[in-house]
Each structure stands twice: as C-alpha cells, then as structure tokens.
Biopython code that builds the backbone (N, CA, C, O; Angstrom):
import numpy as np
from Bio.PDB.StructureBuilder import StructureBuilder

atoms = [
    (1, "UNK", "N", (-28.249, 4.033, -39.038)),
    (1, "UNK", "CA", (-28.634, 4.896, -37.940)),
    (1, "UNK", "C", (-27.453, 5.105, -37.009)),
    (1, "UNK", "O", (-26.777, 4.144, -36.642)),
    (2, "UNK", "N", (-27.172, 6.465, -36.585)),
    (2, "UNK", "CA", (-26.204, 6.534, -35.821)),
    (2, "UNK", "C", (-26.566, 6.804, -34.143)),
    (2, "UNK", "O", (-27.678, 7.240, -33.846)),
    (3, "UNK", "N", (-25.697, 6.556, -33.245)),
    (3, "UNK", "CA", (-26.707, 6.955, -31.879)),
    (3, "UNK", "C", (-26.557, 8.170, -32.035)),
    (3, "UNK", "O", (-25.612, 8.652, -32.660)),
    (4, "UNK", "N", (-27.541, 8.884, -31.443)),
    (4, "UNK", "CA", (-27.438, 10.222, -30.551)),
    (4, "UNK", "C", (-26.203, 10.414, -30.058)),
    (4, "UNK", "O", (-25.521, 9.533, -29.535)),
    (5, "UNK", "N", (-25.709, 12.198, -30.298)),
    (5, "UNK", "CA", (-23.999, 12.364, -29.176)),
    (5, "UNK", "C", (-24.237, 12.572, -27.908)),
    (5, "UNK", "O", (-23.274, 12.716, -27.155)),
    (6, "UNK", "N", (-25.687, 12.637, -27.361)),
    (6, "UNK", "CA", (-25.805, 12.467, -26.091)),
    (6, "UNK", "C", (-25.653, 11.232, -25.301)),
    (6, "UNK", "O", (-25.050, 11.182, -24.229)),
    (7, "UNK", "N", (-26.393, 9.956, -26.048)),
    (7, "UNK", "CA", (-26.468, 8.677, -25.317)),
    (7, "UNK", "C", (-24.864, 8.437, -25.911)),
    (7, "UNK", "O", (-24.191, 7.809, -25.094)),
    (8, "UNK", "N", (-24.298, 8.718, -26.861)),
    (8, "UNK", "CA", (-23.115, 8.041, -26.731)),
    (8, "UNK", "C", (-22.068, 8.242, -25.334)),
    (8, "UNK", "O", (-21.462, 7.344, -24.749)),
    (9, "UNK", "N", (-22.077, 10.545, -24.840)),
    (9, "UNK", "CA", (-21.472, 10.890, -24.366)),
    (9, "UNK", "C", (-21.943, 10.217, -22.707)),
    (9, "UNK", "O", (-21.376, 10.111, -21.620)),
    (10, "UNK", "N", (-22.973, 9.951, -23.133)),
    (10, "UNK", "CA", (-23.476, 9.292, -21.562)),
    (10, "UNK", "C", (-23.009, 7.914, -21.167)),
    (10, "UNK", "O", (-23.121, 7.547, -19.998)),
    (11, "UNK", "N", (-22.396, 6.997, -22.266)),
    (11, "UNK", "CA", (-22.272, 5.760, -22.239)),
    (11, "UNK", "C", (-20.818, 5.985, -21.393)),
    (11, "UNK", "O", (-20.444, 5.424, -20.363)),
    (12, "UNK", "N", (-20.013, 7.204, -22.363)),
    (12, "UNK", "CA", (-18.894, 7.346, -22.275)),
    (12, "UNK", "C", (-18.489, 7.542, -20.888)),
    (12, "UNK", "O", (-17.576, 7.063, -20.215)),
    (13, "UNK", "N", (-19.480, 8.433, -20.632)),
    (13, "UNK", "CA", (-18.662, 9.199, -18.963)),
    (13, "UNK", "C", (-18.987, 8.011, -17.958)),
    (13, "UNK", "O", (-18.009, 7.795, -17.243)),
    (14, "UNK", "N", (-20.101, 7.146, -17.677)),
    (14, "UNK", "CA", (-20.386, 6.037, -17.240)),
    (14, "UNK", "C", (-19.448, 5.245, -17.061)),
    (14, "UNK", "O", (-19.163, 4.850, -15.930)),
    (15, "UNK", "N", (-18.611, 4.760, -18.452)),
    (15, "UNK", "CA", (-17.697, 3.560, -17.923)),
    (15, "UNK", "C", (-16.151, 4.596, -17.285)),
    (15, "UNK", "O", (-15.519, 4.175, -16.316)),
    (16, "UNK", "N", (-15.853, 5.569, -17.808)),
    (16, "UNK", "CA", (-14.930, 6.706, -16.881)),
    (16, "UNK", "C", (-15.646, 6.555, -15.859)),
    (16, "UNK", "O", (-14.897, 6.223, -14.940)),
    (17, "UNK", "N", (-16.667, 6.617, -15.527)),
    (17, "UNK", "CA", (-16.847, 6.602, -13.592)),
    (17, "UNK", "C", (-16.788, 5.465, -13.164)),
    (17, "UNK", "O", (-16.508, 5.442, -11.966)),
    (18, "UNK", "N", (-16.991, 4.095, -13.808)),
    (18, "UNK", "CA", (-16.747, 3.549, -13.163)),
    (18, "UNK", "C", (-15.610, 2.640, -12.604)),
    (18, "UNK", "O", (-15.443, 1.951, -11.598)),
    (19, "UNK", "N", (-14.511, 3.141, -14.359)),
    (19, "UNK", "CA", (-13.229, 3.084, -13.759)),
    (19, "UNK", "C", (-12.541, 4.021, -13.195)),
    (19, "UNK", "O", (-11.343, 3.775, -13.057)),
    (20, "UNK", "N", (-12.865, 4.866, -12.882)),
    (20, "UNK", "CA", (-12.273, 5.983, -11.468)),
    (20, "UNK", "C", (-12.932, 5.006, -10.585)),
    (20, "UNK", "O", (-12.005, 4.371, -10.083)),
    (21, "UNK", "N", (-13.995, 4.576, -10.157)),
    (21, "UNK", "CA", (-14.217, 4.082, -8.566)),
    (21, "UNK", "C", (-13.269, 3.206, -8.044)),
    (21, "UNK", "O", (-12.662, 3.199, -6.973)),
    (22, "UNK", "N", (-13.260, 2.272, -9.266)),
    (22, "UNK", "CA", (-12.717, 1.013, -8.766)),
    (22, "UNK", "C", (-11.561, 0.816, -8.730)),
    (22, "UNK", "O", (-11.131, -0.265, -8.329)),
    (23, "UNK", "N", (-10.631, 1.959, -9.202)),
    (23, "UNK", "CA", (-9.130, 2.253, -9.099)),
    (23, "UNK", "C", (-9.467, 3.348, -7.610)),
    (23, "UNK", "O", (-8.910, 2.910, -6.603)),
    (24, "UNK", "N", (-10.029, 4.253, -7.453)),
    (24, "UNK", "CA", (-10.290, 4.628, -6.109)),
    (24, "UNK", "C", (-10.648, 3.584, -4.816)),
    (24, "UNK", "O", (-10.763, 3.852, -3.620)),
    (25, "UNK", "N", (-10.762, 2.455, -5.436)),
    (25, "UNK", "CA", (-11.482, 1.290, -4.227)),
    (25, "UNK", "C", (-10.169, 0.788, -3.525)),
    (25, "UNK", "O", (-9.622, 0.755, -2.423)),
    (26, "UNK", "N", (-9.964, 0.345, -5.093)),
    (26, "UNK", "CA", (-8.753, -0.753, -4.953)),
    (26, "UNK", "C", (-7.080, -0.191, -4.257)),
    (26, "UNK", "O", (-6.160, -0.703, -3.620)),
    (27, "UNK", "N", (-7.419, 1.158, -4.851)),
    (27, "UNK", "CA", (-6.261, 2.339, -3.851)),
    (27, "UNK", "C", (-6.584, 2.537, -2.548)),
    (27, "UNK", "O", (-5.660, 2.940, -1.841)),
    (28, "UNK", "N", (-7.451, 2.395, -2.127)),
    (28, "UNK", "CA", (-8.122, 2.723, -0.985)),
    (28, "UNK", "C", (-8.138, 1.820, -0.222)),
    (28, "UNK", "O", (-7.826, 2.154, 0.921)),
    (29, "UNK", "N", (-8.401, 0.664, -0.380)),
    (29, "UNK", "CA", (-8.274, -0.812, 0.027)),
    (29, "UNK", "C", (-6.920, -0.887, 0.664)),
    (29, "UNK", "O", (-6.906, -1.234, 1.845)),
    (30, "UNK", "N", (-5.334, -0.516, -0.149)),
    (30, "UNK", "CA", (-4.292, -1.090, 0.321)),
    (30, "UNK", "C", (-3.967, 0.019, 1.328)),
    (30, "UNK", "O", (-3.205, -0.176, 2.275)),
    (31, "UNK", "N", (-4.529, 1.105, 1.107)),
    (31, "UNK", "CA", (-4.005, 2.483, 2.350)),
    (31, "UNK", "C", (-3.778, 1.842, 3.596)),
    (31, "UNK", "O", (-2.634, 1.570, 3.962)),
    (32, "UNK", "N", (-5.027, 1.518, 4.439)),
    (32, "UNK", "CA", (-4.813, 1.134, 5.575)),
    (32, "UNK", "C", (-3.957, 0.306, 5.843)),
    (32, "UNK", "O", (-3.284, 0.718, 6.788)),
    (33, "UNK", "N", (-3.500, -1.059, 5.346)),
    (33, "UNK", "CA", (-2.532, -1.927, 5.252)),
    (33, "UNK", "C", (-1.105, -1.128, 5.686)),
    (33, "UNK", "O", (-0.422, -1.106, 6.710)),
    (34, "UNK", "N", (-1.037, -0.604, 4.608)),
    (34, "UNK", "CA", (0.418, 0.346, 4.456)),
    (34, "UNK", "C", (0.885, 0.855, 5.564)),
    (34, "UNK", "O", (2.008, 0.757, 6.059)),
    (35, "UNK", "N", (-0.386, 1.603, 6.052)),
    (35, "UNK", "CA", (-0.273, 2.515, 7.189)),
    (35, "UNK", "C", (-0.104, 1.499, 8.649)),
    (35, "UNK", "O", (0.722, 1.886, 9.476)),
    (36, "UNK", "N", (-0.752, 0.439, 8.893)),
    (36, "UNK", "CA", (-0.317, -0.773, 9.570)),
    (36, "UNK", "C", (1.416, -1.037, 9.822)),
    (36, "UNK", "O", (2.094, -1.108, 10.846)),
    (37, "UNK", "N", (1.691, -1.124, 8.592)),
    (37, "UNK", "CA", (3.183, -1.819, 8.499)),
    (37, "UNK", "C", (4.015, -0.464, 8.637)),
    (37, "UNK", "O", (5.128, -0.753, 9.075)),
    (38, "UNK", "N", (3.891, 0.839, 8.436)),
    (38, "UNK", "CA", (4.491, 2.174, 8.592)),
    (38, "UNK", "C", (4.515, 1.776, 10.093)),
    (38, "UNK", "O", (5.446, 1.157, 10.607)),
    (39, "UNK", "N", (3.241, 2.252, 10.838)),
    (39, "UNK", "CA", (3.244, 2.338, 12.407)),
    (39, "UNK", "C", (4.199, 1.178, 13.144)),
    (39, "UNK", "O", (5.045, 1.393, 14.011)),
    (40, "UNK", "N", (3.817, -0.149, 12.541)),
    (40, "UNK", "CA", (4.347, -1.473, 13.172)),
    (40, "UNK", "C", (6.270, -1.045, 13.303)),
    (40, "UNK", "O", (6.938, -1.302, 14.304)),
    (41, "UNK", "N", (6.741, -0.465, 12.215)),
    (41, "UNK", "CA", (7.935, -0.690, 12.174)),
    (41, "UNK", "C", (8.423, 0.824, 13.111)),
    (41, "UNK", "O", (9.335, 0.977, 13.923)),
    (42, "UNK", "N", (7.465, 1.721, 12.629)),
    (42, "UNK", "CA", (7.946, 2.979, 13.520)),
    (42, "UNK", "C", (7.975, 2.254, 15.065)),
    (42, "UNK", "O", (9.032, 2.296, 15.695)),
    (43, "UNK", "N", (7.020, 1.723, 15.534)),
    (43, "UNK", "CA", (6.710, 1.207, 17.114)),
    (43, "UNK", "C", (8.480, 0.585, 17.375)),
    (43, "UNK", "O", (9.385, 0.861, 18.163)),
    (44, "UNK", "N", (8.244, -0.669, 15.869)),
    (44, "UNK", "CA", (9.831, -1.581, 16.677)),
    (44, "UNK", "C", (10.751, -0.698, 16.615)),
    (44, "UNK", "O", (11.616, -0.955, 17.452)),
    (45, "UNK", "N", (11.044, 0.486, 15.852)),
    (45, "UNK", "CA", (12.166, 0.971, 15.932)),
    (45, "UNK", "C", (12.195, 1.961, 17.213)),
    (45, "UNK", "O", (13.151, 1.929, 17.987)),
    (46, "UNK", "N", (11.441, 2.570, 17.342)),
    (46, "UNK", "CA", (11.155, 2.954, 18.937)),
    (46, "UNK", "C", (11.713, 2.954, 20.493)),
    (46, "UNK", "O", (12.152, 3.653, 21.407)),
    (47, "UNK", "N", (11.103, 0.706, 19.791)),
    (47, "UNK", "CA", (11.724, 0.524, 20.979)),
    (47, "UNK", "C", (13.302, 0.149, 21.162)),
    (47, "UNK", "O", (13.931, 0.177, 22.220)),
    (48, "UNK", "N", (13.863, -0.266, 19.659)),
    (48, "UNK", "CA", (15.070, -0.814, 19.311)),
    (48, "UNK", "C", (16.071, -0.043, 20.648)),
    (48, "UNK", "O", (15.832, 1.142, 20.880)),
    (49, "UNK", "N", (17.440, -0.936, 21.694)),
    (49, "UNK", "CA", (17.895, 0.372, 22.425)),
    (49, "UNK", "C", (19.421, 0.355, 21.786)),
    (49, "UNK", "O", (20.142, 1.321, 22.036)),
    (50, "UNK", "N", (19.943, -0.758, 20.942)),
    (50, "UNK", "CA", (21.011, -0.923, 20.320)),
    (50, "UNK", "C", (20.833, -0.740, 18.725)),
    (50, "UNK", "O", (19.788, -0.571, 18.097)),
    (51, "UNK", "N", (22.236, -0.827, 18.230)),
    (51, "UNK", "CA", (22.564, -0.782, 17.127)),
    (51, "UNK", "C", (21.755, -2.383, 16.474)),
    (51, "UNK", "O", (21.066, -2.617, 15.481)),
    (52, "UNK", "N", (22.243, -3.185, 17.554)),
    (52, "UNK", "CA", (21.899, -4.408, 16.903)),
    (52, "UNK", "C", (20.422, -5.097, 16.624)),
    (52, "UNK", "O", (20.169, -6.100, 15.957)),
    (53, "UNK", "N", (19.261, -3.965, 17.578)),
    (53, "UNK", "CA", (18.224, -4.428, 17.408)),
    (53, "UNK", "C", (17.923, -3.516, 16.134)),
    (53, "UNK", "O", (17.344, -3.979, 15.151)),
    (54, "UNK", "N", (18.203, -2.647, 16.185)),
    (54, "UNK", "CA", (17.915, -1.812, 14.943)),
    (54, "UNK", "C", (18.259, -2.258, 13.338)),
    (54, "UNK", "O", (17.610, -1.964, 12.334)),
    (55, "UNK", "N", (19.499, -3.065, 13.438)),
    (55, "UNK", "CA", (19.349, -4.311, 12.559)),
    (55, "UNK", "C", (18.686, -5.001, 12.207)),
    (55, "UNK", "O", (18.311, -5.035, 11.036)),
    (56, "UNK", "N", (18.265, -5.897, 13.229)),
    (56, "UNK", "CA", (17.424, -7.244, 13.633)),
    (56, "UNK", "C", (15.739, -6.774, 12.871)),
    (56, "UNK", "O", (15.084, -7.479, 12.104)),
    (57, "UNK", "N", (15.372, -5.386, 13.389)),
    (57, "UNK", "CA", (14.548, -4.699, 12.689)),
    (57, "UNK", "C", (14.671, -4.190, 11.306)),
    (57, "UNK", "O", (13.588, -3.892, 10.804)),
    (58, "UNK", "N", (15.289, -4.085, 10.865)),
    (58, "UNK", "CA", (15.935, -3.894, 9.354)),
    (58, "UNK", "C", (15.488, -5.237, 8.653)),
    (58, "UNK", "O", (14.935, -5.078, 7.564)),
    (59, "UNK", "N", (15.589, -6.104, 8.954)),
    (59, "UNK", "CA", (15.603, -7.391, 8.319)),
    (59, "UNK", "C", (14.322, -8.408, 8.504)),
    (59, "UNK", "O", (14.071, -9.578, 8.213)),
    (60, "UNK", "N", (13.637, -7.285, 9.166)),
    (60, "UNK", "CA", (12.079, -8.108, 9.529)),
    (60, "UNK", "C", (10.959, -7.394, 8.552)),
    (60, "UNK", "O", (11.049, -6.237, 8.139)),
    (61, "UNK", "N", (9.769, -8.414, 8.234)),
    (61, "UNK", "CA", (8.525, -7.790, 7.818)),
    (61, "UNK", "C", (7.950, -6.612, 8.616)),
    (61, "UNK", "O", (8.616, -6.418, 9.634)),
    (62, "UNK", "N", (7.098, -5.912, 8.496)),
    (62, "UNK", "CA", (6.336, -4.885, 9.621)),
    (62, "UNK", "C", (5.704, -5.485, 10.348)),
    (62, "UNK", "O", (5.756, -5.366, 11.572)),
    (63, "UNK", "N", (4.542, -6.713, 9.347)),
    (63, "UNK", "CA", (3.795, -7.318, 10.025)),
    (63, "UNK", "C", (4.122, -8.902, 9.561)),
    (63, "UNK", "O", (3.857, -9.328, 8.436)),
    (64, "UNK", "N", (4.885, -9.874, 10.868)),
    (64, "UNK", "CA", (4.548, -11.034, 11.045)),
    (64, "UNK", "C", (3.802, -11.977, 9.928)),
    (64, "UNK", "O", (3.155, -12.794, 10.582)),
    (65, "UNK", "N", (3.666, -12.148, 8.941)),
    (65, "UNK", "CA", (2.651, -13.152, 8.491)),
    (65, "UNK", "C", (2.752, -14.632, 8.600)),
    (65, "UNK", "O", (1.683, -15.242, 8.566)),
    (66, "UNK", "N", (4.081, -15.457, 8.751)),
    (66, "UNK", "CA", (4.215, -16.543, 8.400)),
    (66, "UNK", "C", (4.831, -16.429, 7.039)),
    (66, "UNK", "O", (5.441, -17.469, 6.790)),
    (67, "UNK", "N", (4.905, -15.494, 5.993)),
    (67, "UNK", "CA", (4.973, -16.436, 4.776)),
    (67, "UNK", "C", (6.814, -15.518, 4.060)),
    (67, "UNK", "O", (7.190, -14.349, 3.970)),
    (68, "UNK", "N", (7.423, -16.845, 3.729)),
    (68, "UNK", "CA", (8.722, -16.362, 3.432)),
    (68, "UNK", "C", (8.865, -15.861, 1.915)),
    (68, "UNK", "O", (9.805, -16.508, 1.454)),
    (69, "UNK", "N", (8.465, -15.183, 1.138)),
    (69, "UNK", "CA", (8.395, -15.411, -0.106)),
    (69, "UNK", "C", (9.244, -13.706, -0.909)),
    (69, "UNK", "O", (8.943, -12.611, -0.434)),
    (70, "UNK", "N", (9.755, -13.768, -1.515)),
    (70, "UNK", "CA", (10.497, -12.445, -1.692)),
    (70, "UNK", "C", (9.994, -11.292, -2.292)),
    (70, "UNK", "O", (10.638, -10.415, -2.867)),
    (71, "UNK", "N", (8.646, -11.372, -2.091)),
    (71, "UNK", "CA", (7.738, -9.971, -2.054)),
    (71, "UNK", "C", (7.722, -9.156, -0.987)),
    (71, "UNK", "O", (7.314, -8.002, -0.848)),
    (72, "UNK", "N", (8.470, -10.295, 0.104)),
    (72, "UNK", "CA", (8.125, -9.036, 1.092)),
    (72, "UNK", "C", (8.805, -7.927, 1.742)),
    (72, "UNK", "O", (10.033, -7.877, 1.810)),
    (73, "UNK", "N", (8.016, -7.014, 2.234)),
    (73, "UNK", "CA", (8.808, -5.894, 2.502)),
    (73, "UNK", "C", (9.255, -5.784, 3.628)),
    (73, "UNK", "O", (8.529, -5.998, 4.599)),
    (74, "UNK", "N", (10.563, -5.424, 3.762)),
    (74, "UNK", "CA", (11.154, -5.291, 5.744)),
    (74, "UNK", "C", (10.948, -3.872, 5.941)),
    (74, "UNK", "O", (10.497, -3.045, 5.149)),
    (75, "UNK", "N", (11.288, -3.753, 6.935)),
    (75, "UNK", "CA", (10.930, -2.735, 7.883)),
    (75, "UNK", "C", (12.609, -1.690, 7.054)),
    (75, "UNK", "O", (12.726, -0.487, 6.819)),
    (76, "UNK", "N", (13.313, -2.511, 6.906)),
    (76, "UNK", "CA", (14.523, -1.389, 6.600)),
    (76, "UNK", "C", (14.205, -0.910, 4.806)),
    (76, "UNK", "O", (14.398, 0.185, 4.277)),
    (77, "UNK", "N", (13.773, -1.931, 4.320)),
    (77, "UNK", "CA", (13.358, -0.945, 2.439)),
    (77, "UNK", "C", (11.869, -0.157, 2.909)),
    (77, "UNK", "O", (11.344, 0.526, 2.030)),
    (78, "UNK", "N", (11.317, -0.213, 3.983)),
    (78, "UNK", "CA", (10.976, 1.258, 3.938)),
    (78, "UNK", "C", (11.181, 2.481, 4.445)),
    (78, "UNK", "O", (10.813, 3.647, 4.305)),
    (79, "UNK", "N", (12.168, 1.554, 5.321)),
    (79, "UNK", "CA", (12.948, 3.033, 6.090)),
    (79, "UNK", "C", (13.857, 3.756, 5.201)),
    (79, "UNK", "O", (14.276, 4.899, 5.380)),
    (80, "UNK", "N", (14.164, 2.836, 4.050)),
    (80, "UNK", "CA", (15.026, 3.451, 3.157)),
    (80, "UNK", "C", (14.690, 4.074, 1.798)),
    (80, "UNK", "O", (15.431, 4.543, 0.934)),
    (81, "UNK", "N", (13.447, 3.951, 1.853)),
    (81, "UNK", "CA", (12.221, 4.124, 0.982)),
    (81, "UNK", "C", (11.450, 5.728, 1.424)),
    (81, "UNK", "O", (10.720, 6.457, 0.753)),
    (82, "UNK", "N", (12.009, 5.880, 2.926)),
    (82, "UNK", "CA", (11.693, 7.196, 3.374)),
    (82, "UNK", "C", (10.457, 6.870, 3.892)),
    (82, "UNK", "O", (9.981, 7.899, 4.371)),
    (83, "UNK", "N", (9.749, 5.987, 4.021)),
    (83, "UNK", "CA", (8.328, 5.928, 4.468)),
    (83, "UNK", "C", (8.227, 5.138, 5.882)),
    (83, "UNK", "O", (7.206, 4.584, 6.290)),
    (84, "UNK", "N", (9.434, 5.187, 6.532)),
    (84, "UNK", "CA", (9.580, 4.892, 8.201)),
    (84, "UNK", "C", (8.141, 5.236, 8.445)),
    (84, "UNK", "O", (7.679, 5.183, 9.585)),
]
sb = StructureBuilder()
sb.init_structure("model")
sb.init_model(0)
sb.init_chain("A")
sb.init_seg("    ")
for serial, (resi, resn, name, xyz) in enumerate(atoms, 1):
    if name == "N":
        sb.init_residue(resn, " ", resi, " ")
    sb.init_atom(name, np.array(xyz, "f"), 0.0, 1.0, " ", f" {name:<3s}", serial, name[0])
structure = sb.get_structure()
C-alpha cells in the first residue's frame, strides 16, 4: 500500500513549516541582542572626545559581560565590519 500524494504532500509541507519557524525563532531571538551591542558601541563612540578613547573603545566588548573568552566581539570588528 502506498500513502496517498496528498497525506504525503501534507506531511511534507508540515515539517518545511516547521523548520522555517524555528530558524525564524532562533534568527529572531539573536536580533535584539545585536542591536544592543550596535547601539552600546555607537553611544561609547559618541561620547569618545580623543583619539585615545576611541581606541580604548576599539578594544572593548559592546556589552560588559565578565567573560574573557575569544568569541568575543569588540566594538572595533564591528565598526570594521561596517555595522557601527
């Protein structure tokens, strides 16, 4: 017995929706973050009034966490990244 091409095509589009959501979630999830650490670094650079704070900002996270680990991103690879 074979299924029906309806219940198959129905099985089909089902798991397509529900991996579109959850790649829509999970994209959606890190947006705001991003946009956090964009603003944070636009603000410090702002206020930067020298060359040297503008450095000092170059070489910092956006956002503070505590944790030293070399995932993270400074404020200058995204300024250089174009996404100041």
């Amino acid at each position: 017995m074979r299924p029906e091409p309806e219940r198959w095509f129905g099985q089909l589009a089902s798991a397509v929706l529900v991996i579109v959501i959850l790649w829509w979630f999970f994209r959606m999830h890190r947006t705001p973050m991003q946009l956090m650490e964009r603003r944070a670094c636009q603000r410090a650079y702002e206020e930067a009034r020298t060359a040297a704070e503008s450095l000092a900002i170059d070489a910092r996270p956006p956002i503070p966490s505590g944790r030293q680990d070399s995932l993270t991103v400074t404020c200058g690879a995204l300024r250089k990244g174009g996404r100041r």
